[in-house]
Phi, psi and omega in degrees: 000129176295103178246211156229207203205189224178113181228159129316160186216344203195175171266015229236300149169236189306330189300330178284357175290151176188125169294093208241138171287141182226164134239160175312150152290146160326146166250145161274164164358109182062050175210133190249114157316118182231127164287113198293117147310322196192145171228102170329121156226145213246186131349253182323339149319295131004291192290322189298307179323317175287325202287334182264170191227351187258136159294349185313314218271336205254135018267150191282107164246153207262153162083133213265318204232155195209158166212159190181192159273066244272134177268345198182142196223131156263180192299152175067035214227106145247111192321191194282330173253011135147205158014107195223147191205134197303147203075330129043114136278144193197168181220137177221150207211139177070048211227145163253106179135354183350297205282074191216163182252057135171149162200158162298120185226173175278120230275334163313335180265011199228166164203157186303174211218090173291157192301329191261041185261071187317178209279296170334321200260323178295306161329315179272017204228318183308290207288235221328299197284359166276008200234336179265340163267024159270252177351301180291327178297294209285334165322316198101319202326142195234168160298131158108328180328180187199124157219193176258103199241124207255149185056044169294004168256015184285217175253339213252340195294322188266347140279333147339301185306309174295302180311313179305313167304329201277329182257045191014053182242141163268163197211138199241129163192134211284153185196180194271142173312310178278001167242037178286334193287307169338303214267331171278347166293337166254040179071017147268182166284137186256126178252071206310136188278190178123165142040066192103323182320317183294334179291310171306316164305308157316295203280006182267321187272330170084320278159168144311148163236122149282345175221157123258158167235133165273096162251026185268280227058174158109147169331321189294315205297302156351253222312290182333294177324307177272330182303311199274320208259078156323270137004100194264359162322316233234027187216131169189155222245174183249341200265291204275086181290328197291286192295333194274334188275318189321282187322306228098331184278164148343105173228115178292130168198145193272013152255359190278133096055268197296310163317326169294281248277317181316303148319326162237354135312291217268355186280000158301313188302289182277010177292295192284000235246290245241338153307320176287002213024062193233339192220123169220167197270128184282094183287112194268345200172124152267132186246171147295139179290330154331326161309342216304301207294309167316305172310288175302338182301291192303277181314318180316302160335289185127340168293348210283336190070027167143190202258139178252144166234154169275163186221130173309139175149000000 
């Protein structure tokens, strides 16, 4: 069946977007087909589209992480967490064209899907929940610790929050006034950023913080961060790439090297998190895929208040 799929056409941004009929390809040898349930949308969809410049590349297709169905397996193929058979539920993270209504991936990137795991929430959950546990390993953070988690009311910020409970580190963490409830709902302290923050951050902790984690950006979080965080191993940020080689600290990417090899270790992990009900994904709004550019559109702000997702349709 003919669905489509969501490419670039240009570098330029939303405008190079464009909805083209596709079909899946056959898979070959360590590859699966899925028919796509639900589709993340990141940041980073985008931002990959702007960083290229050769027309070779083009057209660019989007989207990183999916949950679906597997329609067709190749020979000698097992996904990432063993064994796969076509009706298959399955969520695959770090895939190219995520935003389609079916496509072929590398069967190493999909992994089963338990039933009471919903399509929204598997989808929406690898690529936010790999940069936050990324982010918390490289910190160090221990049990009884207390740290600093800067846009705690994000997507990746409310899983920091969850995973950090889960390892017993407490989190002091900034947001906006009207996202105080977000942030005590997975168990942090809620701090407003503005003005004053480090003072504020002192006086919520009685103690040291031992880390920052930045999933924010912008100056405040940096200054704060070095204001509070001696140890600049131990302050990191997912955003500020600049400032962190400028400074001395820490900057996490899901293209560096150590964070791939980190990252596709752990999407099993949270996997199973999130099956357990121990980690669940904050959903602000679903579109249709017919929708992509209105969706990306939305995240792109900086605003959506938690993970957008695609839907058939």
């Amino acid at each position: 069946m003919t669905g489509i799929k969501w490419v670039a056409n240009g570098f330029d941004g939303l405008e190079n977007f464009a909805a083209v009929p596709c079909e899946a390809a056959a898979p070959s040898a360590g590859e699966v087909s899925i028919r796509v349930t639900a589709s993340g949308v990141n940041p980073a969809d985008l931002k990959h589209v702007r960083r290229q410049s050769d027309p070779a590349v083009l057209p660019i297709p989007i989207g990183y992480e999916i949950a679906g169905v597997v329609t067709a397996v190749g020979a000698d193929t097992e996904i990432g967490s063993g064994d796969v058979a076509v009706g298959d539920r399955v969520a695959a993270f770090r895939v190219a064209g995520g935003y389609a209504s079916e496509t072929t991936v590398p069967a190493s990137k999909a992994f089963a899907l338990a039933e009471s795991v919903p399509d929204d929430q598997a989808a929406a959950l690898l690529l936010a929940g790999c940069t936050a546990a990324d982010m918390l390993h490289r910190s160090g953070a221990a049990s009884g610790d207390t740290i600093l988690v800067h846009g705690a009311s994000g997507a990746v910020g409310a899983i920091l929050l969850q995973l950090a409970r889960i390892a017993g580190v407490r989190v002091i963490g900034t947001c906006g006034p009207q996202r105080f409830e977000a942030v005590t709902r997975f168990g942090g302290i809620p701090v407003a950023y503005g003005p004053g923050l480090a003072d504020r951050v002192r006086q919520a902790v009685g103690g040291p913080v031992v880390a920052a984690l930045d999933a924010a950006g912008g100056t405040e979080a940096t200054e704060v961060s070095l204001e509070l965080v001696q140890d600049r191993s131990r302050i990191i940020t997912a955003v500020e790439h600049q400032a962190a080689a400028d400074r001395g600290f820490i900057a996490v990417s899901g293209m560096a090297p150590d964070s791939v090899a980190y990252r596709d270790g752990v999407r099993g992990e949270l996997l199973g998190l999130l099956a357990a009900g121990e980690l669940t994904v904050p959903i602000a709004r679903t579109f249709p895929l017919s929708e992509a550019v209105e969706a990306l559109r939305l995240v792109a702000s900086g605003h959506a208040g938690g993970k957008v997702v695609l839907l058939p349709g």
